[in-house]
C-alpha positions as CSV (number, residue, x, y, z in Angstrom):
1,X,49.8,33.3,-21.1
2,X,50.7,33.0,-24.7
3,X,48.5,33.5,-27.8
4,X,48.9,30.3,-28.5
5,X,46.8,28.9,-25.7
6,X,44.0,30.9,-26.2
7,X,41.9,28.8,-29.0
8,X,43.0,25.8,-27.0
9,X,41.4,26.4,-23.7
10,X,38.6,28.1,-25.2
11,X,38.2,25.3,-27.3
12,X,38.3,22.7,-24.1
13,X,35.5,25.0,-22.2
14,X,33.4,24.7,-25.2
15,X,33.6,20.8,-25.3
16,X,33.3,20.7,-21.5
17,X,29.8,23.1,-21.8
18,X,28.5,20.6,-23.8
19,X,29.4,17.8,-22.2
20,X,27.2,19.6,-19.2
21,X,24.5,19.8,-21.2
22,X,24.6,16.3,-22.3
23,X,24.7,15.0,-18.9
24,X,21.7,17.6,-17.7
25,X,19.7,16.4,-20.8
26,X,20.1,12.5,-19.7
27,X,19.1,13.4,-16.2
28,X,15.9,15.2,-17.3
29,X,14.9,12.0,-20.1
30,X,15.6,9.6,-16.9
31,X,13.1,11.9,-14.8
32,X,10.8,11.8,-17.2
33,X,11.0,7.8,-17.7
34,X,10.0,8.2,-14.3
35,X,7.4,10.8,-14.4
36,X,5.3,8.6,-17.2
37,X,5.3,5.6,-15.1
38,X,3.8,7.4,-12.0
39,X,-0.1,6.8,-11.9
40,X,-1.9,10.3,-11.1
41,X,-5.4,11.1,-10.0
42,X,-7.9,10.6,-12.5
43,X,-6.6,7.0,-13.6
44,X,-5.9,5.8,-9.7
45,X,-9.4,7.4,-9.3
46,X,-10.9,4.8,-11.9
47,X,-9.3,2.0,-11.2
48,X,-10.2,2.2,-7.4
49,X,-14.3,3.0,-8.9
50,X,-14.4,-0.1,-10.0
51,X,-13.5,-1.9,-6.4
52,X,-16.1,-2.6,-3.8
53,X,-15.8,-2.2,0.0
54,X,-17.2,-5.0,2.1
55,X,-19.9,-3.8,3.9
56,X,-18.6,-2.9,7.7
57,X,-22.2,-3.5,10.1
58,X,-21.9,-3.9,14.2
59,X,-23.7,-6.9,13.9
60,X,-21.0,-9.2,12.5
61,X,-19.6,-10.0,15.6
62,X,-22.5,-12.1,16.3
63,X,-22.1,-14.2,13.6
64,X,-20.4,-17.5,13.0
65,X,-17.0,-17.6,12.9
66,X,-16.7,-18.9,9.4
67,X,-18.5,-15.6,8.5
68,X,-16.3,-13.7,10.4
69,X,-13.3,-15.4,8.6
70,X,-14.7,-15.0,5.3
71,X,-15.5,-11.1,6.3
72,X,-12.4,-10.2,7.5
73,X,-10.2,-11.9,4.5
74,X,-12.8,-9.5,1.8
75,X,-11.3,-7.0,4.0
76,X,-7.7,-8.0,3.3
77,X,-8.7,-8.5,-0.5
78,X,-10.1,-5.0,-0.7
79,X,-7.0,-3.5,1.1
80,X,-4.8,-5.2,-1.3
81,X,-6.5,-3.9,-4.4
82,X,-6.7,-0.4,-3.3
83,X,-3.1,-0.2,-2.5
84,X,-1.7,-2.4,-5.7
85,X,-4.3,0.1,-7.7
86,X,-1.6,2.0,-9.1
87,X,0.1,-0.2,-12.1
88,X,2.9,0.9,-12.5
89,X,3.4,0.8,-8.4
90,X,4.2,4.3,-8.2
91,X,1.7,7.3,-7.8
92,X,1.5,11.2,-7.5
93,X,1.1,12.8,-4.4
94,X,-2.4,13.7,-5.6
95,X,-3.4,10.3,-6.3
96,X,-2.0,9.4,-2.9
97,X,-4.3,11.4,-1.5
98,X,-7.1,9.9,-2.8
99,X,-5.8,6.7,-2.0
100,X,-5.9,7.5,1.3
101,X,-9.4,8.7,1.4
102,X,-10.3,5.4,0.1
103,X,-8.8,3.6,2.5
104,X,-10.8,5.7,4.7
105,X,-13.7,4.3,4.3
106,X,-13.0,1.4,6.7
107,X,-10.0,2.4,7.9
108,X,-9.1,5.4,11.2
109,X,-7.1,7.9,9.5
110,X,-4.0,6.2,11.6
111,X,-4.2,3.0,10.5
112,X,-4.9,4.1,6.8
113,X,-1.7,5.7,6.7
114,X,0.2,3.2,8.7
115,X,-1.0,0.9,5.8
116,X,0.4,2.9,2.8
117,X,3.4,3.3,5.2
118,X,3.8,-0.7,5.0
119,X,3.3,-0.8,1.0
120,X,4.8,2.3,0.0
121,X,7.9,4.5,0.2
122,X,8.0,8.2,-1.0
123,X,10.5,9.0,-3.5
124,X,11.7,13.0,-2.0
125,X,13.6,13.7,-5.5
126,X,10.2,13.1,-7.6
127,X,7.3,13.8,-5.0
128,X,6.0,10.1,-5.7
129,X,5.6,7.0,-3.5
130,X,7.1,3.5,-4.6
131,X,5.4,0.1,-4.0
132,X,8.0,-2.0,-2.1
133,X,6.7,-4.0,-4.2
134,X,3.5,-5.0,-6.7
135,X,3.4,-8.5,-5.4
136,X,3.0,-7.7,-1.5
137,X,0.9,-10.1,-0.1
138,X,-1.0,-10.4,3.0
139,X,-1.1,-13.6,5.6
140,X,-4.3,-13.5,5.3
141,X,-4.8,-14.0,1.2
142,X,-3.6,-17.8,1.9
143,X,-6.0,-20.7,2.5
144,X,-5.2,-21.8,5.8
145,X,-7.2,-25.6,7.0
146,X,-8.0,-24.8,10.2
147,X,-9.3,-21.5,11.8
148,X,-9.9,-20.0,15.5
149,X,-11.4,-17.2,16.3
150,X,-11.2,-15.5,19.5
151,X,-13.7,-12.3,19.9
152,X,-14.4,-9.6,22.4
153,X,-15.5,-6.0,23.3
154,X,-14.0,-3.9,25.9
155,X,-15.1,-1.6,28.2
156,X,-14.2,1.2,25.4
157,X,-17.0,-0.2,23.3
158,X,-14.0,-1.4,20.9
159,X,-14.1,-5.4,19.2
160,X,-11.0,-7.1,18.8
161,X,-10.4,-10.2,17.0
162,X,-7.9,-12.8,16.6
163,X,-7.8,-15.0,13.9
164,X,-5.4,-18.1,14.2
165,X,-5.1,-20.4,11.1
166,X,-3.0,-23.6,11.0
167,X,-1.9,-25.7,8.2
168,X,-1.1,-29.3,8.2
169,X,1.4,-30.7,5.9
170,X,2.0,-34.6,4.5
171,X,5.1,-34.5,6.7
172,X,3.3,-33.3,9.6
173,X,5.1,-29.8,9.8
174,X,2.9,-27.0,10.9
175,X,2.6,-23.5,9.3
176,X,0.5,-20.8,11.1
177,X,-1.0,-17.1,10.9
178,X,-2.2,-14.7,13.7
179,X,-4.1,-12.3,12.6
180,X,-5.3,-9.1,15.0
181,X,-7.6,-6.4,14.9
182,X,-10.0,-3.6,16.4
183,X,-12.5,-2.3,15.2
184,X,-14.4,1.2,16.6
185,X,-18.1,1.2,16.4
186,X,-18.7,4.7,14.1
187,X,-22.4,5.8,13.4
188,X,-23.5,2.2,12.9
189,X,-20.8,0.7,11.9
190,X,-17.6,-0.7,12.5
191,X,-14.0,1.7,11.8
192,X,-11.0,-0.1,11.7
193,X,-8.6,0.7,14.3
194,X,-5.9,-2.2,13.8
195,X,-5.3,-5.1,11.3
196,X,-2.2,-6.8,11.4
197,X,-1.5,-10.2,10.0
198,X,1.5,-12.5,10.6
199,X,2.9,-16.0,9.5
């Protein structure tokens, strides 16, 4: 190799270094774009402070079905709230957590989880989750004309409920939702076991 070369190559490694570094520094500002949008702990935790859960008593199988309607679609609401809660529709691991604990207060550990599993995908290179998306909606969170609701309780001690709402447009098409659940009686009052909604 000549003498020549030399300042020539060493000159070409030098550019290529920091081109490297350029490139590493973008990635990093992009992860940390990132990083400030995720919600963490202490804001999830007072944003979800500030929701309600709809009281969950045995008894409400007993009553009307227009209470039971109205009941079930609080539930929905409150469901929707905790899990659009994050604003930015992506959250910590930590703040996952506690939104999961929230959800457990009407929800079995299973179907809590199988909840966020519907709204939210975990992001492996940043240790977040992702909303699908902020505007997720449930069947239930429409106003339906008509409703029927089927009830019972098996021999397990378990209610389930069906929920059937139809809509009748000015060119007589039809629109419909089914909603299902189960609920587990728990120390007075009712643990959520399923809650699915279609339409």
């Amino acid at each position: 190799m000549s003498m020549k070369k030399l300042p020539v190559l060493a000159l070409t490694a030098i550019l290529l270094a920091a081109a490297g570094c350029q490139s590493q520094g973008a990635g990093n500002g992009s992860d940390q774009v990132k990083m400030q949008r995720t919600v963490g702990r202490d804001q999830l935790l007072q944003t979800m402070d500030q929701i309600t859960a709809p009281s969950m008593p045995v008894n409400i199988m007993e009553q009307s079905d227009e209470q039971i309607v109205a009941w079930v679609k609080q539930i929905d609401e409150w469901t929707h709230r905790v899990l659009s809660s994050p604003v930015t529709g992506e959250v910590d691991r930590y703040g996952m957590e506690e939104m999961r604990k929230r959800l457990g207060q009407l929800y079995s550990p299973e179907m809590a989880d199988r909840q966020i599993a519907y709204f939210y995908r975990r992001n492996e290179q940043l240790g977040t989750y992702q909303a699908y998306s902020t505007k997720a909606m449930l069947g239930l969170r429409s106003e339906w004309g008509e409703y029927e609701v089927k009830k019972s309780r098996g021999e397990d001690g378990v209610y389930r409920l069906t929920v059937r709402g139809t809509n009748v447009q000015q060119d007589a098409a039809k629109s419909t939702m089914l909603h299902e659940s189960a609920y587990r009686p728990e120390d007075g009052r009712l643990r959520i076991i399923e809650f699915k909604t279609s339409s």
